[in-house]
matplotlib code that plots the C-alpha trace (Angstrom):
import matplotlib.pyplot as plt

x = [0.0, 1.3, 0.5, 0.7, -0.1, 1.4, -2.1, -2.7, 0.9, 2.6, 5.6, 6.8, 10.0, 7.7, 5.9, 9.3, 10.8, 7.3, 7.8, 11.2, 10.3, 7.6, 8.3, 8.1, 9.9, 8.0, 10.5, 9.3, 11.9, 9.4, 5.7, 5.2, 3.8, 4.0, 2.1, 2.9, 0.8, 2.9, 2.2, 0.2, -3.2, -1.2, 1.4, -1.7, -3.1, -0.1, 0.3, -2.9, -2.4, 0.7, -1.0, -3.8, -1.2, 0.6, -3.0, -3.8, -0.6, -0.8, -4.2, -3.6, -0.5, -3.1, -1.9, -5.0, -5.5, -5.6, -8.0, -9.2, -9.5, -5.6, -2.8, 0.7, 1.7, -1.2, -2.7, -5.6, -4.7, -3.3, -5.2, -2.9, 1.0, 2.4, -0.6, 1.6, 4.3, 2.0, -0.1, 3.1, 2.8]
y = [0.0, 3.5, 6.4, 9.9, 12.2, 15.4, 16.9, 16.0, 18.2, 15.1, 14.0, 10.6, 11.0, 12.3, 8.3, 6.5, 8.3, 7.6, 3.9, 3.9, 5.2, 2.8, 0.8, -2.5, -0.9, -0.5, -0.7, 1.3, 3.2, 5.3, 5.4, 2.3, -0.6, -4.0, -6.7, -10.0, -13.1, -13.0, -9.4, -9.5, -7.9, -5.3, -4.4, -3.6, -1.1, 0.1, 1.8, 3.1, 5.2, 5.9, 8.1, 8.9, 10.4, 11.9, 13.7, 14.7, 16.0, 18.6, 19.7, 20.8, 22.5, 24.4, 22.9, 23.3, 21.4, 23.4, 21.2, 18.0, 16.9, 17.7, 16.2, 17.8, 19.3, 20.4, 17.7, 15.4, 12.3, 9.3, 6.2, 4.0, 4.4, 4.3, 6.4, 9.2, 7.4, 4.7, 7.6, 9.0, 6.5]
z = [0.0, -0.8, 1.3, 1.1, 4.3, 3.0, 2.7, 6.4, 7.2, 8.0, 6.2, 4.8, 7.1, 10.1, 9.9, 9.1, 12.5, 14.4, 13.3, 13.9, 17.8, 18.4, 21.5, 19.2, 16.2, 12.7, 10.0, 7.0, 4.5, 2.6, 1.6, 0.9, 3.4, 2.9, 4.9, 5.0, 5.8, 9.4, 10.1, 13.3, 13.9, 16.5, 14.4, 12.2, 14.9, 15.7, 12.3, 12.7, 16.0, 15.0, 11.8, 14.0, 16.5, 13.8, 12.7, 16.2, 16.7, 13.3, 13.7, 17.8, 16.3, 14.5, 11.0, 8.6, 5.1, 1.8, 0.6, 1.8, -2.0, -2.5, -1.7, -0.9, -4.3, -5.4, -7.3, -7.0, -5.5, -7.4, -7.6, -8.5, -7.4, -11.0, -12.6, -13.9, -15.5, -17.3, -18.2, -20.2, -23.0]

ax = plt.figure().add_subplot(projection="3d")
ax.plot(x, y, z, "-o")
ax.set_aspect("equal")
plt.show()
């Protein structure tokens, strides 16, 4: 799965370092999550409060969305995570 939070004022390295400081560790190395057929229901909901966290912790700092249609640069959110380049043909 592919994510993109920049339209919610949080980064891609913002979740990587929230995983990273996890008390049971969350390796990610970009925007991309991967589960396996061993990932565990937990690790599951961990990932989840750690971008509802994230959320919570932007929107007390007073951060407020552009649009909640956009995302980060501008554009309307992909679909699909290789939309633009197969779009290029």
């Amino acid at each position: 799965m592919w994510f993109d939070a920049a339209h919610l004022g949080v980064s891609v390295k913002e979740v990587v370092q929230a995983c990273r400081d996890h008390p049971d560790p969350i390796h990610l190395y970009g925007e991309r999550l991967v589960v396996h057929v061993q990932t565990t229901p937990e690790a599951i909901e961990d990932i989840i409060q750690i971008f509802i966290r994230l959320i919570e912790e932007k929107k007390a700092a007073g951060f407020v969305p552009d649009s909640a249609t956009l995302n980060g640069n501008g554009r309307e959110p992909r679909t699909r995570p290789y939309e633009d380049a197969r779009d290029r043909k």
